[in-house]
C-alpha positions as MATLAB code, in Angstrom:
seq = 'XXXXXXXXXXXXXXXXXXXXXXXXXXXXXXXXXXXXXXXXXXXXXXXXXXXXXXXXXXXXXXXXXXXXXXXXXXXXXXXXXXXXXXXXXXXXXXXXXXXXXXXXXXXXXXXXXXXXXXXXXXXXXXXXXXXXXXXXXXXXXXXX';
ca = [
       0.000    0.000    0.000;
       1.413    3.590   -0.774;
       1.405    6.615    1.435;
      -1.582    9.076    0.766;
      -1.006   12.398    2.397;
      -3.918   14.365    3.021;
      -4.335   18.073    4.465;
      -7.405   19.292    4.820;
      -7.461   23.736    4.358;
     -10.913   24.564    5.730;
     -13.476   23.379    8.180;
     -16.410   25.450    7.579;
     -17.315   28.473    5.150;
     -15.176   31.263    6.677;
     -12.101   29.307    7.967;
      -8.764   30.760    7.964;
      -7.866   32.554    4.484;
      -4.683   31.749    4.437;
      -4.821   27.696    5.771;
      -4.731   26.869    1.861;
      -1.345   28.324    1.188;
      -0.231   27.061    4.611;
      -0.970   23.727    3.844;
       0.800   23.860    0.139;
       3.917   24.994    1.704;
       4.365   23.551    5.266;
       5.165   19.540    3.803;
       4.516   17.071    1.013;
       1.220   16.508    0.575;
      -0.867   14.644   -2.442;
      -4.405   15.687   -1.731;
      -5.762   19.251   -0.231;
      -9.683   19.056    1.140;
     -11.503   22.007    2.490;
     -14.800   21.671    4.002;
     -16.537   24.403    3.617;
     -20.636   22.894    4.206;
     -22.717   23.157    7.506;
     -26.276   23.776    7.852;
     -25.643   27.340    8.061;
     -23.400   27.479    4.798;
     -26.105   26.264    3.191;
     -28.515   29.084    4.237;
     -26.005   31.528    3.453;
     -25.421   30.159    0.052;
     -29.476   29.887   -0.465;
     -30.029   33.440    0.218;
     -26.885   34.446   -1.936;
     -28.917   32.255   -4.721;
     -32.446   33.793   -4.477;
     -30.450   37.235   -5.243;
     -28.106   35.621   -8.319;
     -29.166   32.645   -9.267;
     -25.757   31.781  -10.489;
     -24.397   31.736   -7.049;
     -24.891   29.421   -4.330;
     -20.782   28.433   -3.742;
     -18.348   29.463   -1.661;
     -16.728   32.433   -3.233;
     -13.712   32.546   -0.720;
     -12.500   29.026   -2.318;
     -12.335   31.302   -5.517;
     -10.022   33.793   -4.013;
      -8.012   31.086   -2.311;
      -7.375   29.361   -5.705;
      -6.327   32.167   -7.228;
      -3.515   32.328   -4.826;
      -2.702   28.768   -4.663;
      -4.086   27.210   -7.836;
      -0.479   27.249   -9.524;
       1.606   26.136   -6.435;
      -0.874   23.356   -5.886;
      -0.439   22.282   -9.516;
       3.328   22.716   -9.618;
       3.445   20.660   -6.449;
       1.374   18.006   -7.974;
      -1.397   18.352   -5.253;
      -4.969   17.355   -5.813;
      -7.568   19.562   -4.048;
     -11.017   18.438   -3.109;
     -13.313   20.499   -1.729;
     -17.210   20.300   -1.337;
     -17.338   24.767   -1.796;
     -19.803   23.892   -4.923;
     -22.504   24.329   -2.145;
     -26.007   24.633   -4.094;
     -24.297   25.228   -7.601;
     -21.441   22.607   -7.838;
     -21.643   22.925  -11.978;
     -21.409   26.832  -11.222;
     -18.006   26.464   -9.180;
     -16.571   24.397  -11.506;
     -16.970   26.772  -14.439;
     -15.709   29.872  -12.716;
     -12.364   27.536  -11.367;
     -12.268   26.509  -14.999;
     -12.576   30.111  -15.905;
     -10.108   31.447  -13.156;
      -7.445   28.207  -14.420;
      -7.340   29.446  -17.861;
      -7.331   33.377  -16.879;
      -4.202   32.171  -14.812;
      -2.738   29.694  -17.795;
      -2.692   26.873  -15.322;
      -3.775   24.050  -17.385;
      -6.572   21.666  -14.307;
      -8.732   19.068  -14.963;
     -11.640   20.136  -13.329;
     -14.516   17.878  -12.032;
     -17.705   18.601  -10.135;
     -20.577   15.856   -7.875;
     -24.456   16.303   -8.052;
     -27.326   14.802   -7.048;
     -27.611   15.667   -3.611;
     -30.387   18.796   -4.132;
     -33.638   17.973   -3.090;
     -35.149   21.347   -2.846;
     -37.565   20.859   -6.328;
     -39.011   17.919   -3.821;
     -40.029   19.920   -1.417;
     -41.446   23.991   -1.944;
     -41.054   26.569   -0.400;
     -37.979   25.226    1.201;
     -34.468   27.349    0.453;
     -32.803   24.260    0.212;
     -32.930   20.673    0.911;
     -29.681   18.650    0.259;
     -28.484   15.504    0.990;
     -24.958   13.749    1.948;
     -23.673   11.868   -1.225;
     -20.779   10.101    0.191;
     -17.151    9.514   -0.964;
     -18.040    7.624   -4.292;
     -18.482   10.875   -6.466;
     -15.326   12.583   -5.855;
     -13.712    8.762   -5.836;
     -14.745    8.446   -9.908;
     -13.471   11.988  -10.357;
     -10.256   11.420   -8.547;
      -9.976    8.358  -11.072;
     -11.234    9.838  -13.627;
      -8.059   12.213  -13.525;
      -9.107   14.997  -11.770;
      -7.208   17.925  -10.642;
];
């Protein structure tokens, strides 16, 4: 079995700023996470949604990329992070967008299937836990 090393950047939406560049340049590492979800998050995110319905992510993983985003890809680390929030397509296109303003050439890769809001009115959002297997595929698939 080979060694994984994993460091994880962000615990909730809000976490330290600069925990992503920490992590890139304190050790070796293979995969970077950030956690960025909690009940909370995801009324924050809903109400930035009902004003542009093309939000609904984490727009501080944005800024954070664009400061690590070429150290993590010179470095050969991975990142994984669940920051898509209600509009995981939506993040994925603006780090797509940021990774060719910045000439750093990602494979990028976004989950769904976890809303459940069209289920139930009236409800800002309704969202359920998908599990490992998505981001698994993607990671084989050749992610970034």
């Amino acid at each position: 079995m080979s060694l994984l090393r994993v460091g994880n950047a962000s615990g909730f939406y809000g976490d330290r700023f600069s925990a992503m560049r920490e992590m890139l340049t304190d050790g070796p590492l293979d995969v970077l996470t950030g956690d960025y979800l909690a009940e909370l998050t995801m009324l924050i995110l809903g109400r930035d949604r009902l004003k542009n319905p093309d939000a609904g992510y984490a727009r501080t993983f944005l800024r954070q990329l664009e400061e690590c985003l070429g150290l993590a890809h010179e470095r050969g680390v991975r990142i994984v992070a669940n920051a898509g929030g209600l509009n995981p397509a939506g993040l994925a296109d603006a780090v797509r967008t940021l990774a060719g303003r910045l000439g750093i050439p990602v494979r990028v890769a976004h989950v769904e299937g976890d809303d459940l809001t069209a289920a139930h009115p009236g409800t800002l959002a309704a969202h359920a836990y998908l599990g490992g297997f998505g981001i698994a595929a993607c990671l084989r698939a050749g992610a970034d």
